[in-house]
C-alpha positions in Angstrom: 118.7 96.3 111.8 119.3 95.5 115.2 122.1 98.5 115.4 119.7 100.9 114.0 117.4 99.5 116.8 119.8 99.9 119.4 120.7 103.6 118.4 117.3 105.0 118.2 116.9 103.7 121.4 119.7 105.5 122.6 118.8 108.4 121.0 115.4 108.6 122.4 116.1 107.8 125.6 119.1 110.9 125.5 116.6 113.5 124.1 114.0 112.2 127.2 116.7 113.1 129.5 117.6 115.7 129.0 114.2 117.2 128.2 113.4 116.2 131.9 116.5 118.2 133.0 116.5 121.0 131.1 112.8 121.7 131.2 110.9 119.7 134.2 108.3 122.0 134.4 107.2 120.1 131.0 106.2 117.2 133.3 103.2 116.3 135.8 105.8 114.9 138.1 109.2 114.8 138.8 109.8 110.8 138.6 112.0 110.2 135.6 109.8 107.0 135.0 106.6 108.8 134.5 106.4 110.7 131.5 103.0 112.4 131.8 102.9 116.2 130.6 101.7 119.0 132.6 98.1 119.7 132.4 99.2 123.2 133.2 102.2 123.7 130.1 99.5 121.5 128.1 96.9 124.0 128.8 99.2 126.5 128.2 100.0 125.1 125.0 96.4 125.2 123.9 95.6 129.0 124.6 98.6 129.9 122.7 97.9 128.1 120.1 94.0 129.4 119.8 95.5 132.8 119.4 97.2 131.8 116.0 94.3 132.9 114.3 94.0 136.4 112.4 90.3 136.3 113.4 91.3 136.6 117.3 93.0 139.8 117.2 95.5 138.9 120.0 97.3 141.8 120.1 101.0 140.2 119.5 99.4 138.6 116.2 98.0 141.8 114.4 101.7 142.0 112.9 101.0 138.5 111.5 97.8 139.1 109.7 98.9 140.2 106.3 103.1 138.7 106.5 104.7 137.6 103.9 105.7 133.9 103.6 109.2 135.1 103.4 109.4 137.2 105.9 110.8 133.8 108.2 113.6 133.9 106.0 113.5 137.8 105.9 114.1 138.0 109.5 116.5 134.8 110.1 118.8 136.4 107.4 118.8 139.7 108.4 118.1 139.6 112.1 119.1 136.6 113.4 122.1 136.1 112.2 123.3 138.4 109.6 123.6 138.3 106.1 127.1 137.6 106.0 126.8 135.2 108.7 124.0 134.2 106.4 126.1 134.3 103.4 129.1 131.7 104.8 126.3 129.7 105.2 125.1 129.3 101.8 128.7 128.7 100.7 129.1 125.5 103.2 125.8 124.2 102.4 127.2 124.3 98.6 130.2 122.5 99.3 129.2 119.9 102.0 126.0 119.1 99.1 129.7 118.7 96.9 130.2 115.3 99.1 127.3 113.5 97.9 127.2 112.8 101.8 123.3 110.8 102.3 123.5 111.8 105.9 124.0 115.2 105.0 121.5 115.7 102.3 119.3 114.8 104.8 120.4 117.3 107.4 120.2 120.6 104.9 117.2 119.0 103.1 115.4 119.3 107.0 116.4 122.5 107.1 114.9 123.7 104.4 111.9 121.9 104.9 111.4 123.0 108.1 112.0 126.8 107.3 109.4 126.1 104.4 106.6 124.8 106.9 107.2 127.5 109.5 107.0 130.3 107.0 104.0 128.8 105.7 102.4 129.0 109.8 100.5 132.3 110.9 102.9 133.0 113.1 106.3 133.6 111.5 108.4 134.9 114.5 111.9 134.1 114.7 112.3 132.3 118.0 110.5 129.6 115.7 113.2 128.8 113.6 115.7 128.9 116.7 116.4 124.5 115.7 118.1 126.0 112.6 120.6 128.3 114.2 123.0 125.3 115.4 122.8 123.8 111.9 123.8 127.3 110.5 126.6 127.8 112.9 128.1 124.5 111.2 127.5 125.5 107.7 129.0 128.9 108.0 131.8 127.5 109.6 132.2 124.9 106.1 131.8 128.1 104.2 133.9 130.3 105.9 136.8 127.7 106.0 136.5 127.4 102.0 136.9 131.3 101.6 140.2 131.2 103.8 141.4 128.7 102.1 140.8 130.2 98.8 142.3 133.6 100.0 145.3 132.0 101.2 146.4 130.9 98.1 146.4 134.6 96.8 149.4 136.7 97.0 150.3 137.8 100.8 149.3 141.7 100.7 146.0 140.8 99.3 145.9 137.4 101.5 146.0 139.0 104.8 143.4 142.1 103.3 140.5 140.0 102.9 141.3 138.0 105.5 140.6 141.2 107.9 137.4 141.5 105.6 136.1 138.1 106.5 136.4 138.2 110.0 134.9 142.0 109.8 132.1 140.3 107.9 130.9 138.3 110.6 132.1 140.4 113.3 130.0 143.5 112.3 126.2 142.8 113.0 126.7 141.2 116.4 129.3 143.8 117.2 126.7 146.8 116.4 123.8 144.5 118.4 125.9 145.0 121.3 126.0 148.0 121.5 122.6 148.4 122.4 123.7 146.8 125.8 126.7 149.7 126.1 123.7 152.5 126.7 120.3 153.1 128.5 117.2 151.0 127.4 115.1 153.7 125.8 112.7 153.7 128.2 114.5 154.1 130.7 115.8 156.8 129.8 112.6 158.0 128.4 111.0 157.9 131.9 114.4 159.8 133.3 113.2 162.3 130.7 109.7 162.5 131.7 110.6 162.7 135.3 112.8 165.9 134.3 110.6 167.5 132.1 107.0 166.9 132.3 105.0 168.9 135.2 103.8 166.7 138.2 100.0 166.5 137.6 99.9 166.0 134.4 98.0 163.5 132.6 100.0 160.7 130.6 98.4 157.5 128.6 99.5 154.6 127.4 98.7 151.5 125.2 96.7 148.5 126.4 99.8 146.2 125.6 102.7 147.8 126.2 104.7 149.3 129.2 103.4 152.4 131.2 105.5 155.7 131.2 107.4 156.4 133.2 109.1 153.5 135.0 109.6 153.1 138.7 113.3 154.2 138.6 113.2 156.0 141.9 111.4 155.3 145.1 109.0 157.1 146.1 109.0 159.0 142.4 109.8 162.3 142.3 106.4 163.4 140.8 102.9 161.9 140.4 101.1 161.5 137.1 97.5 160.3 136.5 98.0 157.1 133.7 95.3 156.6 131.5 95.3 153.3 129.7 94.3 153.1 126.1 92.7 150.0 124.8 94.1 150.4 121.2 93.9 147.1 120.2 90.2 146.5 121.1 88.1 146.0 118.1 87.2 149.3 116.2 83.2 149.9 117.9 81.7 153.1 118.4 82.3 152.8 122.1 86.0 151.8 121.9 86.2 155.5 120.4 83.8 156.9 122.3 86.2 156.3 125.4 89.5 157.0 123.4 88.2 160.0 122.6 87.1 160.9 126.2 90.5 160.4 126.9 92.3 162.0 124.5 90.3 165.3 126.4 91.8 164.8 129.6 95.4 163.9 128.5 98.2 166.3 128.6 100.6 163.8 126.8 99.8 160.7 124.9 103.0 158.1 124.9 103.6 155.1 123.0 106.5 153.0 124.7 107.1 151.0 121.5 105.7 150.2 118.6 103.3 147.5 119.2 100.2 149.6 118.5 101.9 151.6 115.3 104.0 149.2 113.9 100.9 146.5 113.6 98.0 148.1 113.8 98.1 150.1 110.6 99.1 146.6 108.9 95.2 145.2 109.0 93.2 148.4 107.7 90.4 146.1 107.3 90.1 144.9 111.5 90.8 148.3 111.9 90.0 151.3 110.2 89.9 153.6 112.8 92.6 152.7 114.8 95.0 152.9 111.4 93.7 156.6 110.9 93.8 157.4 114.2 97.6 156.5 114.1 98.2 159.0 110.6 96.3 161.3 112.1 98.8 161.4 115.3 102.1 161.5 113.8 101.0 164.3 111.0 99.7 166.1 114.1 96.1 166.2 113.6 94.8 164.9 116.6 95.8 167.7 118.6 99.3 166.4 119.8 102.5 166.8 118.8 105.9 164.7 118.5 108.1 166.7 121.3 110.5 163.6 121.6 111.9 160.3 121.0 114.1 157.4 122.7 116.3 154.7 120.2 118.7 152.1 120.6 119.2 150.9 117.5 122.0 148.6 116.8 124.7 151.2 115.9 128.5 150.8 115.7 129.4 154.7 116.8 130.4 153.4 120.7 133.6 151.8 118.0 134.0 155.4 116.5 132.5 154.2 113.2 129.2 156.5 112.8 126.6 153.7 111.5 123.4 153.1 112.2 121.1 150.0 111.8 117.3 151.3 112.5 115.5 148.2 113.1 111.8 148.8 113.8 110.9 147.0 110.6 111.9 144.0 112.2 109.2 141.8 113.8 107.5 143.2 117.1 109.3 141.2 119.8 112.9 141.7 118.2 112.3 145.6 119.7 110.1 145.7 122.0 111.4 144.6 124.8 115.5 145.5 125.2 115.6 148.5 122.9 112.2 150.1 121.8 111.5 153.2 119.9 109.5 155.9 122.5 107.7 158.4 121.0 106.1 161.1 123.4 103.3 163.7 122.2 102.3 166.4 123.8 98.6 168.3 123.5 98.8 171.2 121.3 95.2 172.3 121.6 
C-alpha cells in the first residue's frame, strides 16, 4: 500500500510540473507552491463552454447541431490519422488484449471509454480526442510489427513486396497532407487572383466569421475595394435579410473564403431556413451571381507524380478552414 502511495505521489507531483512548465498561463501566479488557476483561463473556460449548446448558435457549433455520434471516430480514423494508420492499430490492440496484461486492459479499455464519452459531447471536434493519438502511435506500432513478422516468414519475392506495401500504407495519407504545405494557401492565392483580375472599385463581401478577401499581400495594395461584411450566421429575422439583401444590391462580387457558412449552415434547416436557401439559391445561380472561380488545396499526392486527389471539405470545419480552405468567388450577373 505504501508503494502505491508513494507512486501516485510521484505521479502527481510530475504531471503538476510539468503542467506549470508547459502551460503557466494556466496559473494565477508563477510560484510553483501556489496552485491557484487563472481567473482569466477559468473565465475563459466558462464562455467556451456556454457555447456548447445548439440553442446558442455560435457560429463554430452550427456544424455540431445535427453530428453523428460517430463522426469522433469518423474523423480520428480518417483524418487524424489514417485508416491504415488506423488499421495497424486495431491489429496491436488485438494482440496486446492476447497478453491478458491487467495493466493493459486498462489502458485500451480508457481509450475506448474516453472516445465513447467525447463522441457522446456536443462538440465532437478532433483536437478533443488528441490524449488518444500517443496511445495509438503505440498500438500501431504492436500491430505493424505483427504484420512484418508474419510477412517475413513468406517467400522472399513476395516478403519484400508487401513489405514496400506496409510502409506505403502508412506513408501515404501524411505524405498527400503535406503536400498542401508544397503550394499557396488558397487564399492566398485567391486574393493574388483578385488583385489581378477584379477592377479597383468594385464591391466585394464577405462572411461574418470568416477571413476578408483579398489579403494584405502587398503594401500599399495595388487596388482598393469597398468590403461589405455579411452577418450569415445571425439568426434568420426579417431584418437580418432585409440588410443581406440591401447588400447583395450594391455588391459586384460576393466571396466565401471557406466553408464555414456553406458547409454548416445548410446542416440546421430548422435555425435557419433562409440562410440554407439562400446558400442553394447561390450556387445553382439564382441569386443573381455566378461561380467565376475557385481556390483548393486538398491533400493530393500529384507534387510525387502520382495524380490523386483527397477532397476534404466533408471533414469537420476547423480541419480546412484555416491552412487549406476551399474559395469560391461569385460574380453579379444581373
Amino acid at each position: 500500500m505504501t508503494k502505491i502511495l508513494f507512486s501516485a505521489v510521484i505521479f502527481f507531483v510530475a504531471c503538476y510540473l510539468a503542467l506549470r512548465l508547459g502551460s503557466p498561463y494556466y496559473f494565477e501566479t508563477n510560484n510553483l507552491f501556489n496552485p491557484q488557476l487563472n481567473s482569466v483561463f477559468l473565465n475563459n473556460i466558462q464562455t467556451l463552454k456556454s457555447f456548447d449548446n445548439p440553442a446558442i448558435l455560435f457560429p463554430p457549433a452550427t456544424q455540431w447541431i445535427h453530428a453523428s455520434p460517430f463522426l469522433s471516430l469518423i474523423n480520428l480514423v480518417v483524418f487524424g490519422v489514417g485508416p491504415c494508420y488506423f488499421l495497424f492499430s486495431l491489429i496491436g490492440i488485438v494482440q496486446l488484449l492476447k497478453t491478458k496484461n491487467k495493466l493493459v486492459y486498462i489502458v485500451i479499455a480508457w481509450c475506448f471509454l474516453f472516445l465513447i464519452y467525447q463522441s457522446l459531447q456536443f462538440a465532437k471536434t478532433m483536437r478533443y480526442v488528441i490524449f488518444l493519438y500517443p496511445f495509438l502511435a503505440i498500438f500501431a506500432a504492436v500491430g505493424f510489427l505483427f504484420v512484418i513478422k508474419k510477412i517475413n516468414s513468406l517467400p522472399k519475392p513476395s516478403c519484400y513486396m508487401l513489405h514496400a506495401t506496409c510502409y506505403m500504407l502508412i506513408l501515404f495519407w501524411p505524405l498527400a497532407f503535406m503536400s498542401i504545405y508544397t503550394k499557396e494557401q488558397s487564399r492566398v492565392a485567391a486574393s493574388k487572383w483578385i488583385e489581378q483580375n477584379i477592377p479597383s472599385q468594385s464591391v466585394l463581401t464577405y462572411e461574418y466569421w470568416d477571413d476578408p478577401l483579398p489579403l494584405a499581400i502587398q503594401t500599399p495594395s495595388p487596388r482598393s475595394y469597398t468590403i461589405l461584411e455579411v452577418h450569415i450566421f445571425d439568426p434568420d429575422t426579417k431584418e437580418k435579410w432585409n440588410v443581406i439583401s440591401t447588400q447583395l444590391a450594391q455588391a459586384d462580387y460576393y466571396i466565401m473564403s471557406s466553408n464555414r457558412g456553406w458547409g454548416s449552415i445548410p446542416t440546421a434547416p430548422e435555425k435557419y431556413p433562409l440562410a440554407s436557401q439562400f446558400y442553394k439559391d447561390m450556387f445553382e445561380g439564382k441569386k443573381g451571381f455566378k461561380l467565376i472561380k475557385e481556390f483548393s488545396s486538398y491533400p493530393s499526392l500529384r507534387y510525387a507524380g502520382i495524380p490523386l486527389d483527397f477532397p476534404d471539405q466533408w471533414a469537420e470545419e476547423a480541419f480546412t478552414v484555416y491552412d487549406h480552405p476551399l474559395v469560391y468567388i461569385f460574380k453579379k450577373t444581373e
